[in-house]
N, C-alpha and C positions, 0 to 999 in steps of 0.2 A: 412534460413537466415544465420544460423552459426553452425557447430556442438559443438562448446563450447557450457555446461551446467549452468544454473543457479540453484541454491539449495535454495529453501526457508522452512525458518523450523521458525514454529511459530502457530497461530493460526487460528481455523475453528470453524465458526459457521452456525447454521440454521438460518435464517433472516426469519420473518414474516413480511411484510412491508402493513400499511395500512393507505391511502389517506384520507385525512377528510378534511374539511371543515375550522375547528378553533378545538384548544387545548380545551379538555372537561374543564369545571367549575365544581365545587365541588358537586357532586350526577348530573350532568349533563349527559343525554346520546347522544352521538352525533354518526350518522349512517355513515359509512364508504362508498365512492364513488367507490373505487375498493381494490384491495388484491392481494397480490403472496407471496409464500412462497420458498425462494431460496437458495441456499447454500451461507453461506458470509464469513465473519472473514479480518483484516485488511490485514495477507500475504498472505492465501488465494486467497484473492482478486488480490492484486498484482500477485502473482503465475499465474491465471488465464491471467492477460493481457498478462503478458510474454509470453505463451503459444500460445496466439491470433494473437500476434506482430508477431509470425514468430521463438521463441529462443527454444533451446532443453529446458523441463524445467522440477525440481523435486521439490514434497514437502514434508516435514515432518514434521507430525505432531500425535497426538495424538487425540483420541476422546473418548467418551462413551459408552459401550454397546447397547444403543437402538439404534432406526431404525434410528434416526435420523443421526447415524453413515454413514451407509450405502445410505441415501440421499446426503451428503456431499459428500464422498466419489466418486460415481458415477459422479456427477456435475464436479468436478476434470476431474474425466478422460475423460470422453465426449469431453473435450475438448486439450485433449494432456497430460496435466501434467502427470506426471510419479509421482503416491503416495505410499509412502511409509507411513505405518500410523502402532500406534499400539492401541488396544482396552484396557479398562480399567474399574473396575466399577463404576458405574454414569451414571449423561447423561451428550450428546456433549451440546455445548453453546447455547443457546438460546438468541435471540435481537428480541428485537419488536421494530418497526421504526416508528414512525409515522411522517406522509408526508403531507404539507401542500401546498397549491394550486399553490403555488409560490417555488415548488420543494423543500424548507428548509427540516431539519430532523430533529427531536428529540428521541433519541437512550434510553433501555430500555436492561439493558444486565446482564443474570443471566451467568453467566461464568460457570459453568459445571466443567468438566476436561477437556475442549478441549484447554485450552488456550495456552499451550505449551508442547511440549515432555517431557517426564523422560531422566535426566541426563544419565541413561543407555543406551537409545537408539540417544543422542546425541554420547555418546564416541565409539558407533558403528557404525554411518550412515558413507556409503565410501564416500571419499572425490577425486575418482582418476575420473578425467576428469572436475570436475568442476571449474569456472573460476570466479566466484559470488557467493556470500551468502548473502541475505537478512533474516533479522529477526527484529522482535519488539519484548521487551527482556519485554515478562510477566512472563515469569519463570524462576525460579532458575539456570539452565541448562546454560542459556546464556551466562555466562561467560566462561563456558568449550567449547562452540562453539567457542567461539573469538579465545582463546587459540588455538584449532587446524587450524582456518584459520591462525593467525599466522605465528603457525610452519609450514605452508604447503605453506606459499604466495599467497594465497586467499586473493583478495580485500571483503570486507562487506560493507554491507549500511543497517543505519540502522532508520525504522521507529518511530518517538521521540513521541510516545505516552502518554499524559497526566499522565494516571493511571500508567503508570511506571517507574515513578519518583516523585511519591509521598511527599517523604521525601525530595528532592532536586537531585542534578546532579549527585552529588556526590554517591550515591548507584549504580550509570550506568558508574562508570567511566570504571570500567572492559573494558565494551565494547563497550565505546563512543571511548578512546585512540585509536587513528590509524584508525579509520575505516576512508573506501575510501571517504564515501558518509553520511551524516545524512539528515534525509526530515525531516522538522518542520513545525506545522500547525502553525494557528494563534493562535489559544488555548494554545497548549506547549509553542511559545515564551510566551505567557501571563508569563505563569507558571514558568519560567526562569526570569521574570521582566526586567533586568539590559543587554542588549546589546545580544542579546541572540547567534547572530551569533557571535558575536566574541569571545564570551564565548565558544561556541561550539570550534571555530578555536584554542582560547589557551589551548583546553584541547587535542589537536591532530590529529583533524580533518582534513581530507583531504580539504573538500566541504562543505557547506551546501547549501540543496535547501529549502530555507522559499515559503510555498505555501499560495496563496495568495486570495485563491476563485477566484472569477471572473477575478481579475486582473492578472491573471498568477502565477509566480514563478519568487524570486530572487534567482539567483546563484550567491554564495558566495565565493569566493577560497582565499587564502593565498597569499601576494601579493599586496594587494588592489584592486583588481577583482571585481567588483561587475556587474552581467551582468540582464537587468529585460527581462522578455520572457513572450507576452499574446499570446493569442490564437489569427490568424488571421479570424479567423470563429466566431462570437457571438451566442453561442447557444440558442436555446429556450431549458429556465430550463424546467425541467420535474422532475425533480430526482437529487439533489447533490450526492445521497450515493455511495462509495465509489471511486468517482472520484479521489481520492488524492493516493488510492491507486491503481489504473489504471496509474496515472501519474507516480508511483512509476515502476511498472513492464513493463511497456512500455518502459521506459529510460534506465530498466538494460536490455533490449532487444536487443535496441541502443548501449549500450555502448559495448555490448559481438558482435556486427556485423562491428565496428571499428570506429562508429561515437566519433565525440567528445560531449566533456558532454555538450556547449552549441545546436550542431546540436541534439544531443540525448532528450534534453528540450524541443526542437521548437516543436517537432513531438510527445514528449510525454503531451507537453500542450495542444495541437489540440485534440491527444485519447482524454483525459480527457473534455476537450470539446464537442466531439461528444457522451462519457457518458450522462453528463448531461443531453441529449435529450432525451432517455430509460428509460424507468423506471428498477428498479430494479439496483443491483451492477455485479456482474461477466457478467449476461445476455445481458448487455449494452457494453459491451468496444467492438471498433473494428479488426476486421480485417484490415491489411496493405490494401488491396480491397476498403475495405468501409469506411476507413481515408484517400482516395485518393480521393473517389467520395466524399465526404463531404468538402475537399477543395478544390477542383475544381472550383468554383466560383472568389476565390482570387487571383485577381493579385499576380503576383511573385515580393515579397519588401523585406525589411530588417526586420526581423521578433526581429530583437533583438538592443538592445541600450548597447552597453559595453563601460565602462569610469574605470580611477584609481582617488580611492581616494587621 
């Protein structure tokens, strides 16, 4: 697709994902209808679409001593990424997913030491060819990362994770300031309460893409922009888990082969779409191949509605 590189540096986990029936009740045993056990983590994830989409892609990250190390790791490269990782003592992250018949999730996540790099190994990863950085800023480091895209003209995007921004906006402002792109679920704007996009927008923000489940994503820009983007494919749920962040690495895929960010949306709502129907997160996203046969059904329309406020 592009010999421009994407960098994600952030977090990897081991996913246990297991289908039930209904949420157990209190000493209740409820028997599991199937199981897999697969590499995940939110950039990870994202890392992997990129990879799948067609983008040169690297990731960096940090894990644990045990095997569980070396399962992640593998799952990565299998698929292209180029990992750059370093070992530590502990173990990598662990999530137990539980999946409910109607594809919902309920997450289950002991964090390990996999959640993000040491500041050492941020202020050395080389930065020479890469054109992107994504990251969800769970560790410390993150702002040494913003800092060198910075100084080097690196756009970032950056995943608006609940759990890191606990305190409020304001401990991310480091590396909310300027970046190109922020994805926000529906949970984070929860979390942000008051106007969330435009909150984002006056604190520097190039973009934001509020993601929306089923109904797509709005893209937000400066301007009065507002553009909403669904999937033209209605998928049969199978699986939400990490569709948001498929829709995440698919669009910096897009965006590094020259698309604009609404063409980059349309095709990365569709991935994210054709996740849903897989079970499992990395295992599920497509191939440009098999995001082509999967819309091929839909007439060619106007996949998008853009108005100014």
């Amino acid at each position: 697709m592009t010999a421009a590189t994407a960098l994600f540096v952030g977090d990897v986990s081991l996913d246990l994902t297991l289908v039930i029936d209904h949420v157990p009740a209190p000493d209740e045993k409820v028997h599991v209808t199937s199981s897999c056990e697969l590499p995940g983590g939110v950039v990870a994830n994202a890392a992997v679409a990129c990879a799948r989409a067609g983008a040169s892609t690297r990731m960096l990250m940090q894990t644990g001593d045990d095997a569980g190390s070396r399962f992640v790791r593998t799952g990565l490269e299998a698929v292209g990424v180029q990992v750059e990782s370093e070992k530590v003592g502990g173990r990598t992250c662990q999530v137990v997913i539980l999946l409910d018949p109607h594809g919902e999730k309920r997450l289950l996540l002991d964090p390990g030491v996999s959640m993000y790099p040491s500041e050492a190994r941020v202020e050395a990863v080389d930065l020479g060819g890469v054109a992107w950085v994504h990251t969800a800023a769970y560790g410390t480091a993150a702002p040494r990362l913003i800092e060198r895209c910075r100084a080097a003209g690196i756009p970032w995007s950056l995943d608006l994770e609940p759990a890191s921004f606990a305190t409020g906006l304001a401990q991310l402002a480091e590396v909310i300031t300027g970046a190109a792109v922020v994805f926000c679920n529906e949970r984070a704007a929860r979390q942000i309460e008051t106007a969330p996009a435009a909150t984002l927008l006056a604190m520097g923000v190039g973009a934001v893409v509020m993601t929306l489940g089923s109904k797509g994503v709005r893209l937000i820009e400066h301007g009065g922009f507002d553009t909403a983007i669904e999937s033209p494919v209605r998928p049969v749920v199978r699986d939400t888990t990490g569709a948001g962040d498929c829709l995440a690495g698919w669009f910096i895929a897009q965006r590094l082969s020259g698309r604009s960010a609404v063409e980059a949306l349309q095709s990365a709502v569709l991935a994210a779409a054709f996740s849903c129907e897989h079970p499992g997160a990395q295992t599920s996203y497509p191939t440009p191949e098999a995001l082509q046969a999967f819309a091929m059904p839909v007439e060619p329309s106007r996949l998008h509605e853009q108005h100014e406020d």
